[in-house]
C-alpha positions in Angstrom: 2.5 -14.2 11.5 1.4 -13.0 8.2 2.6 -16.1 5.9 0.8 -17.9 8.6 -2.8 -15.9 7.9 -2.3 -16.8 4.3 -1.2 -20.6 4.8 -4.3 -20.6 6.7 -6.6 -19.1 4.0 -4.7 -21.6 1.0 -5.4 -24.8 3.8 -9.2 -23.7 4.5 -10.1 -23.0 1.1 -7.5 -25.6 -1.0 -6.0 -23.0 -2.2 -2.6 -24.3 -1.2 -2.9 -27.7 -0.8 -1.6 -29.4 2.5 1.9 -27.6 2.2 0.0 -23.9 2.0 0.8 -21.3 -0.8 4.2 -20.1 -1.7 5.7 -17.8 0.1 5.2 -14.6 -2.0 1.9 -15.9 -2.9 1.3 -15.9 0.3 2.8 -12.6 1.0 0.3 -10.9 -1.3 -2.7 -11.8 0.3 -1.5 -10.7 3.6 -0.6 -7.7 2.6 -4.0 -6.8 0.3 -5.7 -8.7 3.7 -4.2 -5.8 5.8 -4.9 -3.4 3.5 -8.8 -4.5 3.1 -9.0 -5.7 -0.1 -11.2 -7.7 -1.3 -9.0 -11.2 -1.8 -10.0 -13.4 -5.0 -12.0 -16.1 -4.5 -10.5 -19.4 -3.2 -9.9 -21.7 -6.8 -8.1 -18.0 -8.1 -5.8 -18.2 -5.1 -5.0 -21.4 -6.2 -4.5 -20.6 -9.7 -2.2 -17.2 -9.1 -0.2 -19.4 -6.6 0.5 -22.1 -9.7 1.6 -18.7 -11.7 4.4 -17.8 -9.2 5.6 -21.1 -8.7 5.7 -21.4 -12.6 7.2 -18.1 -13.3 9.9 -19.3 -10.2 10.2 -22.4 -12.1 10.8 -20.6 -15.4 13.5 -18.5 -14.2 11.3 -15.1 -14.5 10.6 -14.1 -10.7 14.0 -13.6 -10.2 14.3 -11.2 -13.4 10.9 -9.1 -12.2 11.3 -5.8 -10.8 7.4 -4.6 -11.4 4.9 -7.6 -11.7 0.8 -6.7 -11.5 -2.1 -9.2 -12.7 -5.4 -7.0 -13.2 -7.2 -10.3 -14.7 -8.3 -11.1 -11.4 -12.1 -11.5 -9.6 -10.0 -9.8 -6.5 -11.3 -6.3 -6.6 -9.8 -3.4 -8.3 -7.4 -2.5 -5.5 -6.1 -6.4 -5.1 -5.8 -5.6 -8.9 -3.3 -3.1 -8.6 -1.3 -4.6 -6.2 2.5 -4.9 -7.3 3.4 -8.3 -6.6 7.5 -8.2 -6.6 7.1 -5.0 -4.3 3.9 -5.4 -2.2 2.9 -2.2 -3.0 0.5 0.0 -4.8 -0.2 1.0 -8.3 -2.0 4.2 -8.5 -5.5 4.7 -11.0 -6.2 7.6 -12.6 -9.3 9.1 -14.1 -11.2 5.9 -13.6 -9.8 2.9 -15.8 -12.5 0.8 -16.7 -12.3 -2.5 -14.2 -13.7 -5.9 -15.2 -13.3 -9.0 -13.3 -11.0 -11.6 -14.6 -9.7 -9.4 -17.7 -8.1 -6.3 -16.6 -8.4 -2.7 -16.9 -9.2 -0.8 -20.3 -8.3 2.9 -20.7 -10.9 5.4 -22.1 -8.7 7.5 -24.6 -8.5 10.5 -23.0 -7.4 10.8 -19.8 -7.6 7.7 -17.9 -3.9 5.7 -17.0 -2.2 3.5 -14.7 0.7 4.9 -13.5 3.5 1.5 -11.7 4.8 4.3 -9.3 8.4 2.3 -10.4 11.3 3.6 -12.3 13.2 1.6 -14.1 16.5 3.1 -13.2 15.4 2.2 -9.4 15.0 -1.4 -10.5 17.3 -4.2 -8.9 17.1 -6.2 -12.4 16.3 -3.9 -15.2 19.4 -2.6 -16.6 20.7 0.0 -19.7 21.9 -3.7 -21.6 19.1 -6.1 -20.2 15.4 -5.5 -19.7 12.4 -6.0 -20.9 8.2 -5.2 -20.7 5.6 -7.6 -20.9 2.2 -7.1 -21.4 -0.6 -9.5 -21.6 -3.9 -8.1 -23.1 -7.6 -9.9 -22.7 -9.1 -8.4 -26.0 -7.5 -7.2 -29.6 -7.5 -3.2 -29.9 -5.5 -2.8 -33.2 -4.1 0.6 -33.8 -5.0 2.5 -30.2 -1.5 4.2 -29.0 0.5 3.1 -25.8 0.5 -0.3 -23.8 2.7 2.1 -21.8 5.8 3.6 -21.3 7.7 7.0 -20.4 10.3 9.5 -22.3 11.7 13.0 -22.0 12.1 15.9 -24.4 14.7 17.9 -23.3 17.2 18.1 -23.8 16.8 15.3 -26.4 13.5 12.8 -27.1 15.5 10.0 -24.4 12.6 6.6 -24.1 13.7 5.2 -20.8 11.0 2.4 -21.9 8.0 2.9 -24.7 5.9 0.1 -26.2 3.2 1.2 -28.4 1.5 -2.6 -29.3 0.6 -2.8 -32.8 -0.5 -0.5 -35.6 -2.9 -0.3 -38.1 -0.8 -2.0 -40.2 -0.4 -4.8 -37.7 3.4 -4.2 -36.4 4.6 -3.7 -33.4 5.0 0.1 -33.2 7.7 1.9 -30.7 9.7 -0.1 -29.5 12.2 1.5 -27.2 14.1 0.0 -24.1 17.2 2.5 -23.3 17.4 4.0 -26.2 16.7 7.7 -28.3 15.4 5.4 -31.0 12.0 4.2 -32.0 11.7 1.8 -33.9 8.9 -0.2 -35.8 8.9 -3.8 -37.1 8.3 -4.4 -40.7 6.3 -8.2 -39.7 3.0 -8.1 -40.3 2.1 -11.4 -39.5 0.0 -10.8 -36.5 -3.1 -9.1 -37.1 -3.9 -8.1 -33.5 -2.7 -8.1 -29.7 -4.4 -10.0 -27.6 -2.7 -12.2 -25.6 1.0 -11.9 -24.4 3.6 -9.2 -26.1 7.0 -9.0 -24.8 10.1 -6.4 -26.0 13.0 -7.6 -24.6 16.6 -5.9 -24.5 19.6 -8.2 -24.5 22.5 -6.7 -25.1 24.0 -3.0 -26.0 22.7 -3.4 -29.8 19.5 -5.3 -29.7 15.9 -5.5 -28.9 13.4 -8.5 -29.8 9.8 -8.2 -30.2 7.8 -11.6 -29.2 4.0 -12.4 -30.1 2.8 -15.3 -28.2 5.6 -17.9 -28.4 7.0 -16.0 -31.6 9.4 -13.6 -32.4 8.4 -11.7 -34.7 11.5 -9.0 -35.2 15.0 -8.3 -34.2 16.1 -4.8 -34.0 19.0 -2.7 -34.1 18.5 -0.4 -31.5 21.6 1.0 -29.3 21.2 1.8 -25.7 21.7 5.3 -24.2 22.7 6.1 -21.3 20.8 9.0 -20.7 17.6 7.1 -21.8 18.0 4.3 -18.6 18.7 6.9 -15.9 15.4 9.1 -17.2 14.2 9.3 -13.5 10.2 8.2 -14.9 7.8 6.2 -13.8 6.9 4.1 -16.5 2.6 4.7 -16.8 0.3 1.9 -18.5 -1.8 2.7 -21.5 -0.7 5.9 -21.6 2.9 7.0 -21.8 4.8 9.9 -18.8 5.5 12.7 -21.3 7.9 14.9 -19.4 6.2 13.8 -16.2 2.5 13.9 -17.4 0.3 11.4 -19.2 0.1 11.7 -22.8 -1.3 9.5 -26.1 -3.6 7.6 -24.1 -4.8 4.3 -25.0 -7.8 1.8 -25.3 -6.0 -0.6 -24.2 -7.1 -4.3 -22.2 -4.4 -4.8 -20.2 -4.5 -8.2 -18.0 -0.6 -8.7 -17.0 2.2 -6.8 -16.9 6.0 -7.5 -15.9 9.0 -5.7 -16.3 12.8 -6.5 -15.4 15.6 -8.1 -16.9 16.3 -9.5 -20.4 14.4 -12.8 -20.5 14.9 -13.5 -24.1 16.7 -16.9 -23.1 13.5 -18.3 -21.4 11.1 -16.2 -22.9 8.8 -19.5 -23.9 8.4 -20.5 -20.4 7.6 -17.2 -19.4 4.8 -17.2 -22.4 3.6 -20.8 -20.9 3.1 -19.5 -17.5 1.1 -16.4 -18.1 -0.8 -17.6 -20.7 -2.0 -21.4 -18.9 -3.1 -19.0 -15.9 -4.8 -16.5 -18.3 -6.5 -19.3 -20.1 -7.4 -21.3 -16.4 -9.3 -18.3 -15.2 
């Protein structure tokens, strides 16, 4: 019944063309319609439709554990939807909200927090995941896009990605692993736009701006680090299960799984033609 409420909406509007929306398109806005959100407007529909048929296309649905787009003219709740779980990501402290870019942090208190742990994830994996993050504006040098870690009994990053420095490189960048590292390319100057780290084997984690990778790092998994029971929080990082260094961060997209290294450029094309459409 539900696919049917949103065929119906896609037909009425155009949003899905004679055939209706995709499936999981289609799922979404039946679930954020039963919830009482407020649904995009009808030539967004369309366009987040193209974006899962292109990410299906690309090969990176089927990699997605957590997948949410805040750039949306949806409201704030449609904003926060998960889109892999059809569920709920939680705000705190009042993240700013602006239509069709995302949500910004304030510094000091405000966060996201996925309500997903990695170590629950179907795809993500100690030898193969990854974090995406798609950001509407450049804010060179504020902490975390997001992430989470323990202490005790050792520092353990189940996932940390701090987007770029002051010195313009990509700044902790942890999948699995008790190491934080920091790329030595300075080439990009800030972060708007789409930033991947993806983990593709025991060894080795890549760092991607845009349609470029910009470092390969050493950077061995731990065991301990992928079954850290955290849920990973967005610009701001879960510090031994509370929020800590939090960011300024304008976060549009996000997507976390599996390693997509391998198809990484299709995965750039499809968020950034829907980022760039809206």
């Amino acid at each position: 019944m539900f696919i049917g409420i949103a065929n119906s909406i896609g037909q009425r509007f155009g949003g899905g063309g004679g055939g209706g929306f995709d499936a999981d398109y289609a799922a979404i806005l039946n679930y954020a319609t039963t919830q009482g959100y407020t649904l995009p407007s009808a030539s967004q529909q369309t366009l987040q439709n193209q974006l899962v048929v292109d990410l299906k296309a690309a090969g990176v649905w089927s990699k997605l554990d957590t997948f949410a787009v805040f750039a949306t003219d949806g409201d704030s709740d449609f904003a926060l939807i998960d889109w892999i779980n059809l569920s709920q990501y939680t705000a705190y402290n009042s993240p700013t909200f602006t239509a069709d870019n995302g949500f910004t942090g304030n510094g000091t208190s405000s966060y996201i927090d996925t309500n997903f742990k990695p170590v629950n994830g179907a795809n993500y994996a100690q030898n193969s995941a990854h974090f995406m993050v798609y950001c509407y504006a450049n804010d060179l040098g504020s902490t975390y896009y997001g992430g989470a870690l323990d202490t005790t009994p050792s520092v353990i990053r189940n996932l940390n990605f701090g987007g770029r420095d002051s010195s313009n490189r990509f700044s902790t960048v942890a999948i699995n692993s008790t190491t934080a590292d920091i790329t030595s390319n300075n080439s990009v100057t800030d972060d708007t736009g789409f930033n991947l780290i993806t983990r593709t084997n025991s060894t080795t984690v890549k760092a991607y701006k845009a349609n470029t990778l910009i470092s390969t790092l050493t950077n061995n998994s731990d065991t301990a680090s992928y079954q850290l029971a955290r849920n990973i929080f967005l610009l701001a990082r879960n510090l031994n299960g509370s929020a800590n260094s939090y960011s300024t961060r304008k976060l549009s997209i996000i997507g976390i799984g599996s390693d997509v290294d391998s198809i990484q450029s299709d995965y750039y094309t499809a968020i950034n033609n829907y980022f760039t459409a809206i």
